[in-house]
C-alpha positions in Angstrom: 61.7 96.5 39.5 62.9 95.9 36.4 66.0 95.3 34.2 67.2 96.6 30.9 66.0 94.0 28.0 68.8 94.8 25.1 67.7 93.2 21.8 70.0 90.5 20.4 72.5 91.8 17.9 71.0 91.5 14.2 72.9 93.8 12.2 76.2 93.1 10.5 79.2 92.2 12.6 81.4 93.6 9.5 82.6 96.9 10.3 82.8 99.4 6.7 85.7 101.1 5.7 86.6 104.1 8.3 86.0 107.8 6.9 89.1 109.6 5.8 89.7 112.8 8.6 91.2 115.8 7.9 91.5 119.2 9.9 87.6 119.0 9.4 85.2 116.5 10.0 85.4 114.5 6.7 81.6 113.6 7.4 81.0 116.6 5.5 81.7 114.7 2.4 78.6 112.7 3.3 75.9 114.9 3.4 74.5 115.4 0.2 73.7 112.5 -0.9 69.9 111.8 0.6 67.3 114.3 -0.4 67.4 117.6 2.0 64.5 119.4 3.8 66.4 122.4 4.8 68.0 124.9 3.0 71.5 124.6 1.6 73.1 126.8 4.2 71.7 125.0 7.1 74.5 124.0 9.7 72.2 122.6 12.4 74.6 119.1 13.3 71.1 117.4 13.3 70.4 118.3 9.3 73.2 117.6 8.0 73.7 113.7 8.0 72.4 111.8 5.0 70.8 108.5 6.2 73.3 106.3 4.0 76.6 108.0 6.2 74.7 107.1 9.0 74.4 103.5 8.3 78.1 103.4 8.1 78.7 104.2 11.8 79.6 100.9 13.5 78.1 101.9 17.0 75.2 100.2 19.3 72.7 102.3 17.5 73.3 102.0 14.4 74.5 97.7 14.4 72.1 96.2 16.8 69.0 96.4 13.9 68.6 95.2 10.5 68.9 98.0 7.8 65.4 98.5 7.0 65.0 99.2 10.6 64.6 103.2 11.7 66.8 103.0 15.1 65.4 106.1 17.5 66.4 103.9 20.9 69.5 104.2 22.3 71.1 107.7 23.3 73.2 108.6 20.3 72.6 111.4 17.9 72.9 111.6 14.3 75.3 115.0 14.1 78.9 114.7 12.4 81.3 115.5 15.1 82.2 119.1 16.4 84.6 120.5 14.7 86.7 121.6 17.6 86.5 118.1 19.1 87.6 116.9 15.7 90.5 118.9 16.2 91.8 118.2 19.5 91.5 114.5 19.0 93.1 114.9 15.3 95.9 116.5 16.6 96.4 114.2 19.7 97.1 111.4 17.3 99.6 112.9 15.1 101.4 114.1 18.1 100.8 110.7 19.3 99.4 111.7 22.5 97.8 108.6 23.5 99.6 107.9 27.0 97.3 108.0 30.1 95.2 111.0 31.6 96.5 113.5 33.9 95.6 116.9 34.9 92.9 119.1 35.7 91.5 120.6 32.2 88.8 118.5 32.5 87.5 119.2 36.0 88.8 123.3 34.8 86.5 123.2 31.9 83.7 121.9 33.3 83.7 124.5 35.9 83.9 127.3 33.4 81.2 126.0 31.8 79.3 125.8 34.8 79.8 129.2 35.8 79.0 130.9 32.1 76.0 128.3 31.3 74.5 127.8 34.8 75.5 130.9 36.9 77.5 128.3 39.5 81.1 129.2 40.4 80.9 126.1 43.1 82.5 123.8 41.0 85.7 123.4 42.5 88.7 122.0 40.7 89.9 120.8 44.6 86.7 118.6 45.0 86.7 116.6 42.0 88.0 113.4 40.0 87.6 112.2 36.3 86.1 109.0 36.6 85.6 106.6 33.9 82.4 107.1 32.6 79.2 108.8 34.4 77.4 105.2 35.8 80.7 103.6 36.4 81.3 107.2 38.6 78.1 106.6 40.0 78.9 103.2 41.6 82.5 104.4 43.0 80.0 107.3 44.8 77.7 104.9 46.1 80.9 102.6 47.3 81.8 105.5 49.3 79.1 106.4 50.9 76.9 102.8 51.2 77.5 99.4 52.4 77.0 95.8 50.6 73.0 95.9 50.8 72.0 99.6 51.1 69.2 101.0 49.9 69.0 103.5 47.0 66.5 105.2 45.8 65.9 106.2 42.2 62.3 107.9 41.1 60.9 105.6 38.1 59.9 105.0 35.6 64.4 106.2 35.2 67.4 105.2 33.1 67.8 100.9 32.7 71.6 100.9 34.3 70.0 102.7 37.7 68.7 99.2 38.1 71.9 97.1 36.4 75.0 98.7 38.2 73.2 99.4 41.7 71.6 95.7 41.7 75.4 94.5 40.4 77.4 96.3 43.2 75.3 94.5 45.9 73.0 96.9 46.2 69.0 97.3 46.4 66.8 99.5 44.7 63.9 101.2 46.3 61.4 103.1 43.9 60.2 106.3 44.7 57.6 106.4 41.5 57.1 110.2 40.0 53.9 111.9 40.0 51.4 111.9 37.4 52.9 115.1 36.4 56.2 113.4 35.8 57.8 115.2 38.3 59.0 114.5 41.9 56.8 113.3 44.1 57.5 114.2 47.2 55.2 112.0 49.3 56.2 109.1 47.2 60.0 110.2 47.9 59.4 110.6 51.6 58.0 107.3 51.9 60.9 105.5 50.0 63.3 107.3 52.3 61.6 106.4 55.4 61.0 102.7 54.1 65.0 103.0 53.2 66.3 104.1 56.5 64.1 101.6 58.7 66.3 99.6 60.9 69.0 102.2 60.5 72.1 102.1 58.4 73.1 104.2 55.4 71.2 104.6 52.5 71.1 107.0 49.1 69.5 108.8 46.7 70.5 108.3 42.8 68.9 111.5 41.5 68.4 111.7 37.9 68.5 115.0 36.4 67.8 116.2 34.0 65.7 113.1 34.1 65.6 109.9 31.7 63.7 108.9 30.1 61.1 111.8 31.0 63.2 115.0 30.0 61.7 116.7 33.1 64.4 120.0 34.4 64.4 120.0 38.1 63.5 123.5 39.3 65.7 125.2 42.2 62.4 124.7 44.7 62.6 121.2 43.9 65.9 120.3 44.3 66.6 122.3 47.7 63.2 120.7 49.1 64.8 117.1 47.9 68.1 118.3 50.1 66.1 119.2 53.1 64.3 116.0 53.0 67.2 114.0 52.4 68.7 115.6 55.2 65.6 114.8 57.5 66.3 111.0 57.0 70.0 110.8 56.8 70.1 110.1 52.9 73.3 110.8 50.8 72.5 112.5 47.2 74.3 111.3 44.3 73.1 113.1 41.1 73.7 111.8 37.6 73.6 115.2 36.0 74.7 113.7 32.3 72.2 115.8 30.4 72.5 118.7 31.8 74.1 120.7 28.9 71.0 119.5 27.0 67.8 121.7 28.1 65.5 124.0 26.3 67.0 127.8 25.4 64.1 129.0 27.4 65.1 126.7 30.5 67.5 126.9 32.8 69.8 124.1 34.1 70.4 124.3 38.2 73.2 122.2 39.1 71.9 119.7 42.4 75.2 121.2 44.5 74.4 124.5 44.0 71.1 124.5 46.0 71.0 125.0 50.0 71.5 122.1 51.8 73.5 119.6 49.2 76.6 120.4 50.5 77.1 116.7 51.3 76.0 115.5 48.2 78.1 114.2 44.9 77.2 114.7 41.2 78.3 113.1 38.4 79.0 115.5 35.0 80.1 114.8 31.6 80.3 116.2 28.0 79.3 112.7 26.1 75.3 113.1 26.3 75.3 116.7 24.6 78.4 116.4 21.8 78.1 113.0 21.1 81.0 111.2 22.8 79.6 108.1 24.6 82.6 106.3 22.8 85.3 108.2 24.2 85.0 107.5 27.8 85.4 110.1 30.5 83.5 111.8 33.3 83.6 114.4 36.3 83.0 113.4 40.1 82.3 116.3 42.0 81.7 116.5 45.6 79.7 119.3 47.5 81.6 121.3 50.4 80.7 118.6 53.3 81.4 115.9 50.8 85.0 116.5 50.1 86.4 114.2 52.9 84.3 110.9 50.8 85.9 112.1 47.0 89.3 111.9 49.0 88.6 108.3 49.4 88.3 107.1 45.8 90.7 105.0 45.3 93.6 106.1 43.1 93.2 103.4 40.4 89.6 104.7 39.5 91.6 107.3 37.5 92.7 105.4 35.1 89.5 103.8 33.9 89.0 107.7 31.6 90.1 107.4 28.4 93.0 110.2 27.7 91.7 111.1 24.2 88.3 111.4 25.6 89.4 114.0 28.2 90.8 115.6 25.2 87.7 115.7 23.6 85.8 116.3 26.5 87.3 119.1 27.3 87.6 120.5 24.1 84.0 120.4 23.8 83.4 122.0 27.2 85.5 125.0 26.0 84.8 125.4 22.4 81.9 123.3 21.2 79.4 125.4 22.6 78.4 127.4 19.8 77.9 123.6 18.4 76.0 123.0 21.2 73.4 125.9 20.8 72.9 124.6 17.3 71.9 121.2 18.6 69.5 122.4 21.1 68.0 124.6 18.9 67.5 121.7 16.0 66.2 119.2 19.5 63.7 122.2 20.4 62.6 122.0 17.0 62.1 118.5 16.9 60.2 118.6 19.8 57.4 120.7 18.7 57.8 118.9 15.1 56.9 115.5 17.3 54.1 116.7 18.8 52.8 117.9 15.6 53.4 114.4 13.8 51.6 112.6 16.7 48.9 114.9 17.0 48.2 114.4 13.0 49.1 110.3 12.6 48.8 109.0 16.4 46.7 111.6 18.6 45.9 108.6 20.7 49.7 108.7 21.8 50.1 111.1 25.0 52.9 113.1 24.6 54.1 116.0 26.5 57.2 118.2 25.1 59.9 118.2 27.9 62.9 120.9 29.0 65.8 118.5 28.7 67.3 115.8 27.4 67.1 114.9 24.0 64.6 112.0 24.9 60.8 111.8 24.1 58.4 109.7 26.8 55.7 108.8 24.7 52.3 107.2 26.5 51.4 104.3 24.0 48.8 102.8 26.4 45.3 103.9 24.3 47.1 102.3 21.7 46.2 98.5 23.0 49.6 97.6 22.4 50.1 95.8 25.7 53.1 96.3 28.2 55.5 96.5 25.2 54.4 98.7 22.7 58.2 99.3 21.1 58.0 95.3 20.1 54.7 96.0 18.0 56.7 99.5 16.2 59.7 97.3 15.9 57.7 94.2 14.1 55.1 96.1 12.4 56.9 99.4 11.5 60.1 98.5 11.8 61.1 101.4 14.0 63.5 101.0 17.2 62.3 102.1 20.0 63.4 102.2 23.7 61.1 100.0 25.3 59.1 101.6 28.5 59.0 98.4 30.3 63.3 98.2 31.2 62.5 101.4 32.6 61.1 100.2 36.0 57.8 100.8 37.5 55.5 103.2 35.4 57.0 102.3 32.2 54.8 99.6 30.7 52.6 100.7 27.9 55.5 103.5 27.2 58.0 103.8 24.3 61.1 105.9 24.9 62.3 108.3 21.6 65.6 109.4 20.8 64.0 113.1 19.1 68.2 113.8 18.1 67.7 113.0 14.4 66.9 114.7 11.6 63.2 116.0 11.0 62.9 113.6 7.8 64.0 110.7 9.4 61.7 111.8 12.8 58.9 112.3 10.2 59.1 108.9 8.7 59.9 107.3 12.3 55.8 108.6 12.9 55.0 107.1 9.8 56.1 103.8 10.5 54.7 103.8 13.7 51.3 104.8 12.7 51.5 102.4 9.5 52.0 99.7 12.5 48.3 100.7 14.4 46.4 100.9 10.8 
């Protein structure tokens, strides 16, 4: 079991002057001013930042290095803002429509969404709650349904905060690791719920999916078998379905609730992974049909911790950012394969398999004889961020995590560095 292992803050605590917005996004100003590799007409979100406007954002990814450092760690994406998000939050302000959240939109345009993208009309309105950000959801569903000291089981090597909030909230983790396949395994998950339910009480499952850090898209076999077998041993399903806008054009998204036998499970849904909002806080509990009785619990206050302008730009994204969307995934698919070409050509020793979902690249660093840590050596000697495999829990030494939503120059000179660092 491991923890997440943030590296001290480096960068510049002075914030730059904030860009000028219109009724577009002003970033548009800032794109020509770095060298292009795609043509002039090309309005994929992931081409179109220079690196100079990027090293004016003032977020995580972008303040926690030095500048001559490459960051590809931490899950933000180097796109200008939607223009339709732009927009709705543009338009808030001058109305001055900064009061507290109410209403459904949210929880209505997630639900279209569902039903256009992912063929599910089970999304109902009735059986969900905007929580205050996806992990912060995820703890108020595991209050419901767990006692101080319950187990929950998370498949590893997964997302850092699995281990931070669930050990925080009293809590203990029990790994299920995935295959070798990077899948499920389904031995490995039987064992972990049997090991969790010994001596009785109430236990859970935190399913990841799409999951982080591998990208791997749960199929519609997989998911039902993990109901059945949850339902075998008693285990409540809570699935952090975050990326789930994010998957390959040729792969299809299948929401956990939708399969038979979750009906007593709860899901956690946001737009922030796949337009970029991570800093305007909001998120979508929703409860199967058997789980409607536990959303009715959450206590009243929990919806206030959402962030009204980030259900406004939530839920404009949800309802007219997709075209945006499609333009993202397709740069990300492109990106993927362009990857796999760079490490096959500067670092074949690095295993790498292209994944469905997520924007996220698991890269297996072991061959390299980097040790455990492998991201410290490509920080030090290349001076690339990395995510580093080890805060990822069991299975995750000798691995590097890669954020693949960038541009292909800066992705291109990421693998540079990194393979400049093995020479």
């Amino acid at each position: 079991m491991s923890t997440q292992r943030r590296p001290a803050h480096t960068g510049s605590p002075d914030a730059p002057a904030p860009l000028p917005f219109s009724g577009e996004p002003a970033y548009f100003g800032l794109m020509d001013s770095a060298p292009r590799d795609t043509p002039d007409d090309d309005r994929n979100p992931l081409h179109l930042l220079s690196l100079d406007a990027l090293r004016r954002r003032t977020s995580m990814k972008w303040r926690t290095y030095p500048e001559d450092v490459l960051p590809l760690w931490v899950a933000e994406m180097d796109v200008p803002l939607a223009a339709p998000v732009a927009r709705a939050i543009t338009d808030a302000v001058a109305l001055g429509d900064t009061g507290y959240p109410a209403g459904t939109a949210y929880a209505g345009a997630l639900a279209d969404f569902a039903r256009t993208r992912w063929g599910w009309d089970g999304l109902a309105v009735e059986r969900a709650a905007i929580v205050p950000d996806v992990m912060l959801g995820i703890v108020e569903m595991l209050k419901l349904i767990t006692g101080p000291g319950a187990p929950v089981v998370v498949n590893c090597p997964v997302y850092p905060p699995f281990y931070q909030f669930v050990t925080h909230m009293d809590r203990r983790v029990v790994e299920a690791p995935l295959g070798g396949d990077l899948r499920i395994d389904f031995a490995a998950l039987e064992e972990a719920f049997r090991h969790a339910t010994t001596g009785g009480g109430r236990a859970a499952y935190l399913l990841c999916s799409p999951h982080n850090p591998t990208g791997t898209v749960h199929s519609a076999e997989e998911l039902t078998a993990v109901a059945a077998l949850a339902d075998r041993y008693g285990i409540r399903v809570v699935a952090d379905e975050i990326h789930a806008p994010v998957v390959a054009h040729d792969t299809a998204f299948v929401p956990y609730l939708s399969v038979p036998g979750a009906e007593n499970g709860l899901a956690l849904m946001s737009a922030s992974k796949a337009w970029n909002l991570a800093g305007l806080k909001a998120a979508v509990a929703v409860a199967g049909p058997a789980a409607a009785d536990d959303l009715a619990r959450l206590p009243e206050e929990v919806s206030h911790g959402p962030s009204h302008i980030g259900i406004i730009a939530h839920t404009a994204a949800l309802r007219d950012g997709r075209d945006w969307l499609d333009a993202v995934r397709a740069g990300i698919d492109d990106n993927r394969r362009l990857l796999a070409e760079l490490l096959a050509d500067r670092l074949p020793q690095v295993r790498y398999r292209p994944a469905a979902g997520t924007y996220l690249a698991w890269l297996d660093c072991r061959p390299l004889d980097l040790g455990d840590d492998p991201a410290a050596a490509f920080l030090a000697r290349g001076r690339v961020a990395l995510s580093p495999g080890t805060s990822f829990g069991t299975g995750g030494a000798g691995h590097v995590r890669l954020n693949l939503a960038t541009s292909p120059g800066l992705l291109t000179e990421a693998v540079r560095r990194m393979a400049a660092a093995v020479d």
